[in-house]
N, C-alpha and C positions, 0 to 999 in steps of 0.2 A: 504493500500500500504506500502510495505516496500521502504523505500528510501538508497539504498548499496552505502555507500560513499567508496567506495574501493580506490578511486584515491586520494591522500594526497594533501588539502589546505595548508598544511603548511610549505612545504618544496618547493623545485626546484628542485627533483628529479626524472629525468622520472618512472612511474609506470612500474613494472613487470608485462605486460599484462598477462603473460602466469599464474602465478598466483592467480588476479585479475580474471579473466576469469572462474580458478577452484572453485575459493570461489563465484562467482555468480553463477556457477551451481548448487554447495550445496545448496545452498540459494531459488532459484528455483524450486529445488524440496521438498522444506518446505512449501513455500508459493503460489507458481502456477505463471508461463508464465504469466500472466496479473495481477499482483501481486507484481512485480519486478522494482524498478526504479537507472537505473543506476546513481550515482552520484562521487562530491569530495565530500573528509568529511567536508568540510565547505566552508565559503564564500571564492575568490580567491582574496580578498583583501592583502595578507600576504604574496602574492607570485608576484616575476617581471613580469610584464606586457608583452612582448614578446619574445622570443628568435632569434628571425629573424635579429631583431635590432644589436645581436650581431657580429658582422660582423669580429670581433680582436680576438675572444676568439678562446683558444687550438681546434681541429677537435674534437681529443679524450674524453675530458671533456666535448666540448660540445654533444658529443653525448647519454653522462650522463643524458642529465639535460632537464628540462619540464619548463616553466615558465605556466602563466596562461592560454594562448593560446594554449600551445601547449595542459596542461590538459582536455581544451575542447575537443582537439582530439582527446585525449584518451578516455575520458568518449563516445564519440561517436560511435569512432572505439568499444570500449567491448559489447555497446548494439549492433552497428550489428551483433557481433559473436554473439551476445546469440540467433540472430532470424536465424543465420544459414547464414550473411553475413559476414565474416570472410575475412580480407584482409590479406591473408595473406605474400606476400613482406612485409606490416608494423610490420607483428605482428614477422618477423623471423627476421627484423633489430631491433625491439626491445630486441628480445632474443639477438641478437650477441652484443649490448651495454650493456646490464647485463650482461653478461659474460667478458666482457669487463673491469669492472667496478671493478668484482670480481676478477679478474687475472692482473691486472694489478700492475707490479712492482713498479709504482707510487704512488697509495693508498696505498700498503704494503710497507715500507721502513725495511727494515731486523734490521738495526742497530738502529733507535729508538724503536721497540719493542723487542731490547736485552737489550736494555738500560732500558725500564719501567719495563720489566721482573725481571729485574738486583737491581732494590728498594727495601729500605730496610723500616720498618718501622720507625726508627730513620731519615731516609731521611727526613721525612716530619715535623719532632718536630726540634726546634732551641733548638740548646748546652747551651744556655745560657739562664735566668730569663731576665722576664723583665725589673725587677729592675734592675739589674748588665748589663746592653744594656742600662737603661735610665744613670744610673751613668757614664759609661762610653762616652756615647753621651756628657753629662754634662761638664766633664772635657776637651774634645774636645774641643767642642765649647764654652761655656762659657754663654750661652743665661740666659736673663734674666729673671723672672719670669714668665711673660706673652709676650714670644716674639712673635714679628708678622709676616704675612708673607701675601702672596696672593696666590690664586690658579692660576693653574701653567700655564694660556695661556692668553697673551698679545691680542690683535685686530690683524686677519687675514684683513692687508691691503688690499686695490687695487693695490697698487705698488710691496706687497709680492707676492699676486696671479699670477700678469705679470711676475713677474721674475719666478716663479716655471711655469707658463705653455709656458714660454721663452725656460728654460731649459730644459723639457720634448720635446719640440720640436725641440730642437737641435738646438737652436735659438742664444744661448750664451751659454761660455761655462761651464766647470764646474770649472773652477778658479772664472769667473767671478759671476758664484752661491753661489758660498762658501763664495764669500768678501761683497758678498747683504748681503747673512743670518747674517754674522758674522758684519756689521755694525746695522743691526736690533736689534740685542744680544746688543751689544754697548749701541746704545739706551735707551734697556729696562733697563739693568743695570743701568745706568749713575741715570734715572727715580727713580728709587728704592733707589738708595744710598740716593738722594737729601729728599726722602721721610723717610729716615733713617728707614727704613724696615731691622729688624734683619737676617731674610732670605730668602736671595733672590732666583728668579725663572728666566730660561731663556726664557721664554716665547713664549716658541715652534714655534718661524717662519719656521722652515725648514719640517714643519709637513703641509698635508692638511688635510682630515677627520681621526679623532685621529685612526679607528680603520684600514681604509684603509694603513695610513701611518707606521704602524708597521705590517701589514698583508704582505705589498709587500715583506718585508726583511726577510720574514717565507718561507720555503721549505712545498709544501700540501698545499696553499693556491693558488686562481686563483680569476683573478678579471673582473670585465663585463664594458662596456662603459656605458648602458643604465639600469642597474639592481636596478633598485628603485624603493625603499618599506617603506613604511608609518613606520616612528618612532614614533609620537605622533603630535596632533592635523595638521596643514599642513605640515609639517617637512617631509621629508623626506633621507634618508641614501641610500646610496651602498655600502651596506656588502660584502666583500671578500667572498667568498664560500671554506669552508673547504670540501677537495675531499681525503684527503689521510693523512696521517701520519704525524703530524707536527714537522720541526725540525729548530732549526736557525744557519744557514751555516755562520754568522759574528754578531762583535758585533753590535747592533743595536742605541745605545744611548751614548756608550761611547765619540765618538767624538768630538760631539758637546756638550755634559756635559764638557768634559777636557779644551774645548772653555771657554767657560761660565764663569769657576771656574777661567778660568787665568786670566779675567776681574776684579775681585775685591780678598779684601783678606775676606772677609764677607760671611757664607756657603751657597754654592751656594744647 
């Protein structure tokens, strides 16, 4: 038996039945009608668990996207085409969301790929040696031989979580978010000084999952309620989904770094 994993375990991206379909005809008549076993090409561990659950996400985007469940119906709907049970309402909405997907002004952003077009290979090398960056760090700051520091996130409270899902729900407002975060910052600072830590960390309260909370401030990124998937032993994440072209329409970190720094006179 050949087993045709035509449908992708490792993404969330609906299958292009209409090509899925030609490649198991090929395939068919290599190996023979009872010879053939439609599948994904691996386990559906690595992909979000339903799409149904999504209930907030964009129409258009989500009519992109396949989580595991819906792979099942794809891997089902292809083996009936191949025995001549071809549905096809699914399989012409599948085609109008690949097309979809490919035209759409969203995924193509004109002016970031004039911009990547637009690099140069010097874009990507620093002007300067390492040395003449570290010497100059040096004179800046003035650090001592072995100075210290911590990596860069303090304990997501109980009382941080309530104020950010305060906020997000329009609960309090955004003055009143800003003077939480910014007494947390206080805090962690005040902590650090007494520890006489040469360089300090703001200690990212105003963040929730590190990659969720710089994803949202990205243009081509979309995010799910329920789209979790196994990072390592029970852990698990919800990763933004990259659908289109990325670009970032504001500063992202400036803010609250210019916070930070005005708290002590030690490099933030």
């Amino acid at each position: 038996y050949l087993f045709a994993g035509v449908v992708d375990g490792r993404n969330i991206w609906a299958d292009d039945l209409a090509a899925s379909l030609s490649t198991l005809e090929s395939l068919e008549a290599i190996v023979g009608k009872d010879k053939l076993v439609v599948s994904t090409s691996c386990s559906l561990m690595h992909t979000a668990v339903d799409l149904v659950n999504e209930t907030k996400l964009d129409s258009e985007i989500k009519s992109w996207l396949a989580f595991a469940a819906q792979k099942v119906v794809e891997v089902n709907a292809l083996g009936k085409a191949l025995v001549g049970l071809k549905d096809e309402a699914y399989f012409a909405a599948n085609a109008a969301a690949q097309a979809s997907r490919r035209s759409s002004p969203r995924v193509n952003n004109e002016e970031v790929q004039k911009a990547a077009a637009a690099l140069k290979g010097s874009d990507h090398r620093r002007a300067t040696t390492v040395s003449a960056r570290l010497d100059a760090q040096q004179k800046k700051l003035n650090l001592p031989v072995l100075p210290t520091t911590t990596i860069g996130s303090f304990p997501q409270t109980m009382d941080l979580r309530r104020v950010r899902r305060e906020y997000k729900a329009k609960k309090i407002s955004e003055e009143a978010y800003v003077s939480a975060i910014k007494e947390e910052i206080s805090k962690v600072v005040k902590i650090q000084e007494e520890l006489d830590i040469d360089v300090l960390v703001h200690g990212e309260p105003e963040r929730n999952d590190m990659v969720e909370y710089f994803g949202e401030q990205l243009s081509g990124f979309a995010f799910t309620a329920n789209g979790w998937v196994q990072s390592y032993g029970s852990r698990c994440v919800k990763p933004p989904i990259i659908y289109g072209d990325v670009s970032r329409p504001n500063p992202m970190t400036v803010f609250w770094s210019k916070m930070a720094q005005s708290m002590t006179p030690r490099p933030m």
